[in-house]
C-alpha positions in Angstrom: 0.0 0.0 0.0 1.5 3.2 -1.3 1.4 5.6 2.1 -0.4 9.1 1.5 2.5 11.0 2.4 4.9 9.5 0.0 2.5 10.0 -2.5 2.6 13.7 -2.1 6.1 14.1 -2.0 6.0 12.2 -5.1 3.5 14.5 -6.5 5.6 17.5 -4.8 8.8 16.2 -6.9 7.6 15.6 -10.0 5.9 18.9 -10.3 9.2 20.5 -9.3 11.0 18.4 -11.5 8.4 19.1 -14.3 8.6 23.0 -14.2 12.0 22.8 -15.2 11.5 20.9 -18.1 13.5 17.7 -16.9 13.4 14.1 -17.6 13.5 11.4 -14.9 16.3 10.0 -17.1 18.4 13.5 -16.5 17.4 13.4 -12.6 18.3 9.5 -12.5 21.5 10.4 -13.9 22.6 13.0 -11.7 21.8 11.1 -9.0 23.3 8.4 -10.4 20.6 5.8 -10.4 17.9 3.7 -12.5 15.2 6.4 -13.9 12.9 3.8 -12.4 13.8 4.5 -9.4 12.5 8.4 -10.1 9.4 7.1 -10.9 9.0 5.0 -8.3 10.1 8.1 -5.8 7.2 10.2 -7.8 5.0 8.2 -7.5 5.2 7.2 -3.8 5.8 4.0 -4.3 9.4 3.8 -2.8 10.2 5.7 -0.1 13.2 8.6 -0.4 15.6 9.2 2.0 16.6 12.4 3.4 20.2 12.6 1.5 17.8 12.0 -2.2 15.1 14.6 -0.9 18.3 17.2 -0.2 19.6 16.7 -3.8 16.6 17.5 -5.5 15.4 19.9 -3.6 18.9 21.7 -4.0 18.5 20.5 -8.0 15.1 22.0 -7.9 15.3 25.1 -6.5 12.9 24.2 -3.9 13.0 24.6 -0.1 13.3 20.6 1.7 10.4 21.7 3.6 7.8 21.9 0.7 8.4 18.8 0.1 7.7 16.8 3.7 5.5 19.6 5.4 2.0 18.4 5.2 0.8 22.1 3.9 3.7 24.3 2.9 4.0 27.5 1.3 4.6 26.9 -2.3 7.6 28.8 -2.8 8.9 28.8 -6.3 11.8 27.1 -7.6 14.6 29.8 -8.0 14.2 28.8 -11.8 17.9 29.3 -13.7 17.5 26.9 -16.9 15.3 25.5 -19.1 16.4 21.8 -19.4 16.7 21.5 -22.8 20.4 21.0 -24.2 21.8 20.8 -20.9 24.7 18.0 -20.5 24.4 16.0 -17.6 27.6 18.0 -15.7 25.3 21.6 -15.4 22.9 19.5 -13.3 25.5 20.4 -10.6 26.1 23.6 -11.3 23.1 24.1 -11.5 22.3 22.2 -8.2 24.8 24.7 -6.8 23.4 27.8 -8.2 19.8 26.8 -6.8 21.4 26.5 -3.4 23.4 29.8 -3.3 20.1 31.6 -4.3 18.5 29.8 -1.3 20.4 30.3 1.3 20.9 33.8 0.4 17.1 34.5 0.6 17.6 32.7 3.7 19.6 35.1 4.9 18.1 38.1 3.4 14.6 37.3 5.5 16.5 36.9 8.7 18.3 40.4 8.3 14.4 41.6 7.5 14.7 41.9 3.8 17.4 44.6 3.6 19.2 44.7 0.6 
């Protein structure tokens, strides 16, 4: 039986995954496993450990927390590609630039939005 809250990170990941025009095979290969696997983690029928959940929320541009909370604030992806003609190396960079922007909106809220 395919638990309700798997299921909606599943849902949660491939509509991240989805609004930046990525494949499960790109994903699978950046993480570096079987794009069944994805689909199994999108659809809730595996479950996805934390160190997974970290790399595509970092991939994604997405906060962990929208992912696992049961009714989080849909922040958007700090979008920086469209995934077409990307080679599977700028998924890391690209993992990188997501979490940059992240934390430094992180920071920017704690010091009260100054600039």
């Amino acid at each position: 039986m395919i638990s309700n809250t798997f299921r909606t990170i599943g849902q949660r990941l491939k509509k991240a995954r989805e609004s930046l025009g990525l494949t499960q095979e790109q994903v699978a290969q950046y993480l570096g496993e079987n794009r069944v696997q994805i689909s199994y983690y999108e659809t809730g029928r595996r479950e996805i450990d934390m160190e997974t959940l970290i790399k595509l929320a970092d991939l994604y541009g997405y906060s962990r927390a929208y992912f696992v909370e049961e009714n989080p604030v849909e922040f958007p992806a700090f979008t920086v590609l469209r995934a077409e003609g990307l080679a599977e190396e700028d998924l890391d960079t690209i993992a990188m630039v997501h979490r940059f922007a992240k934390n430094l909106h992180y920071i920017n809220s704690l010091l009260g939005g100054r600039s």
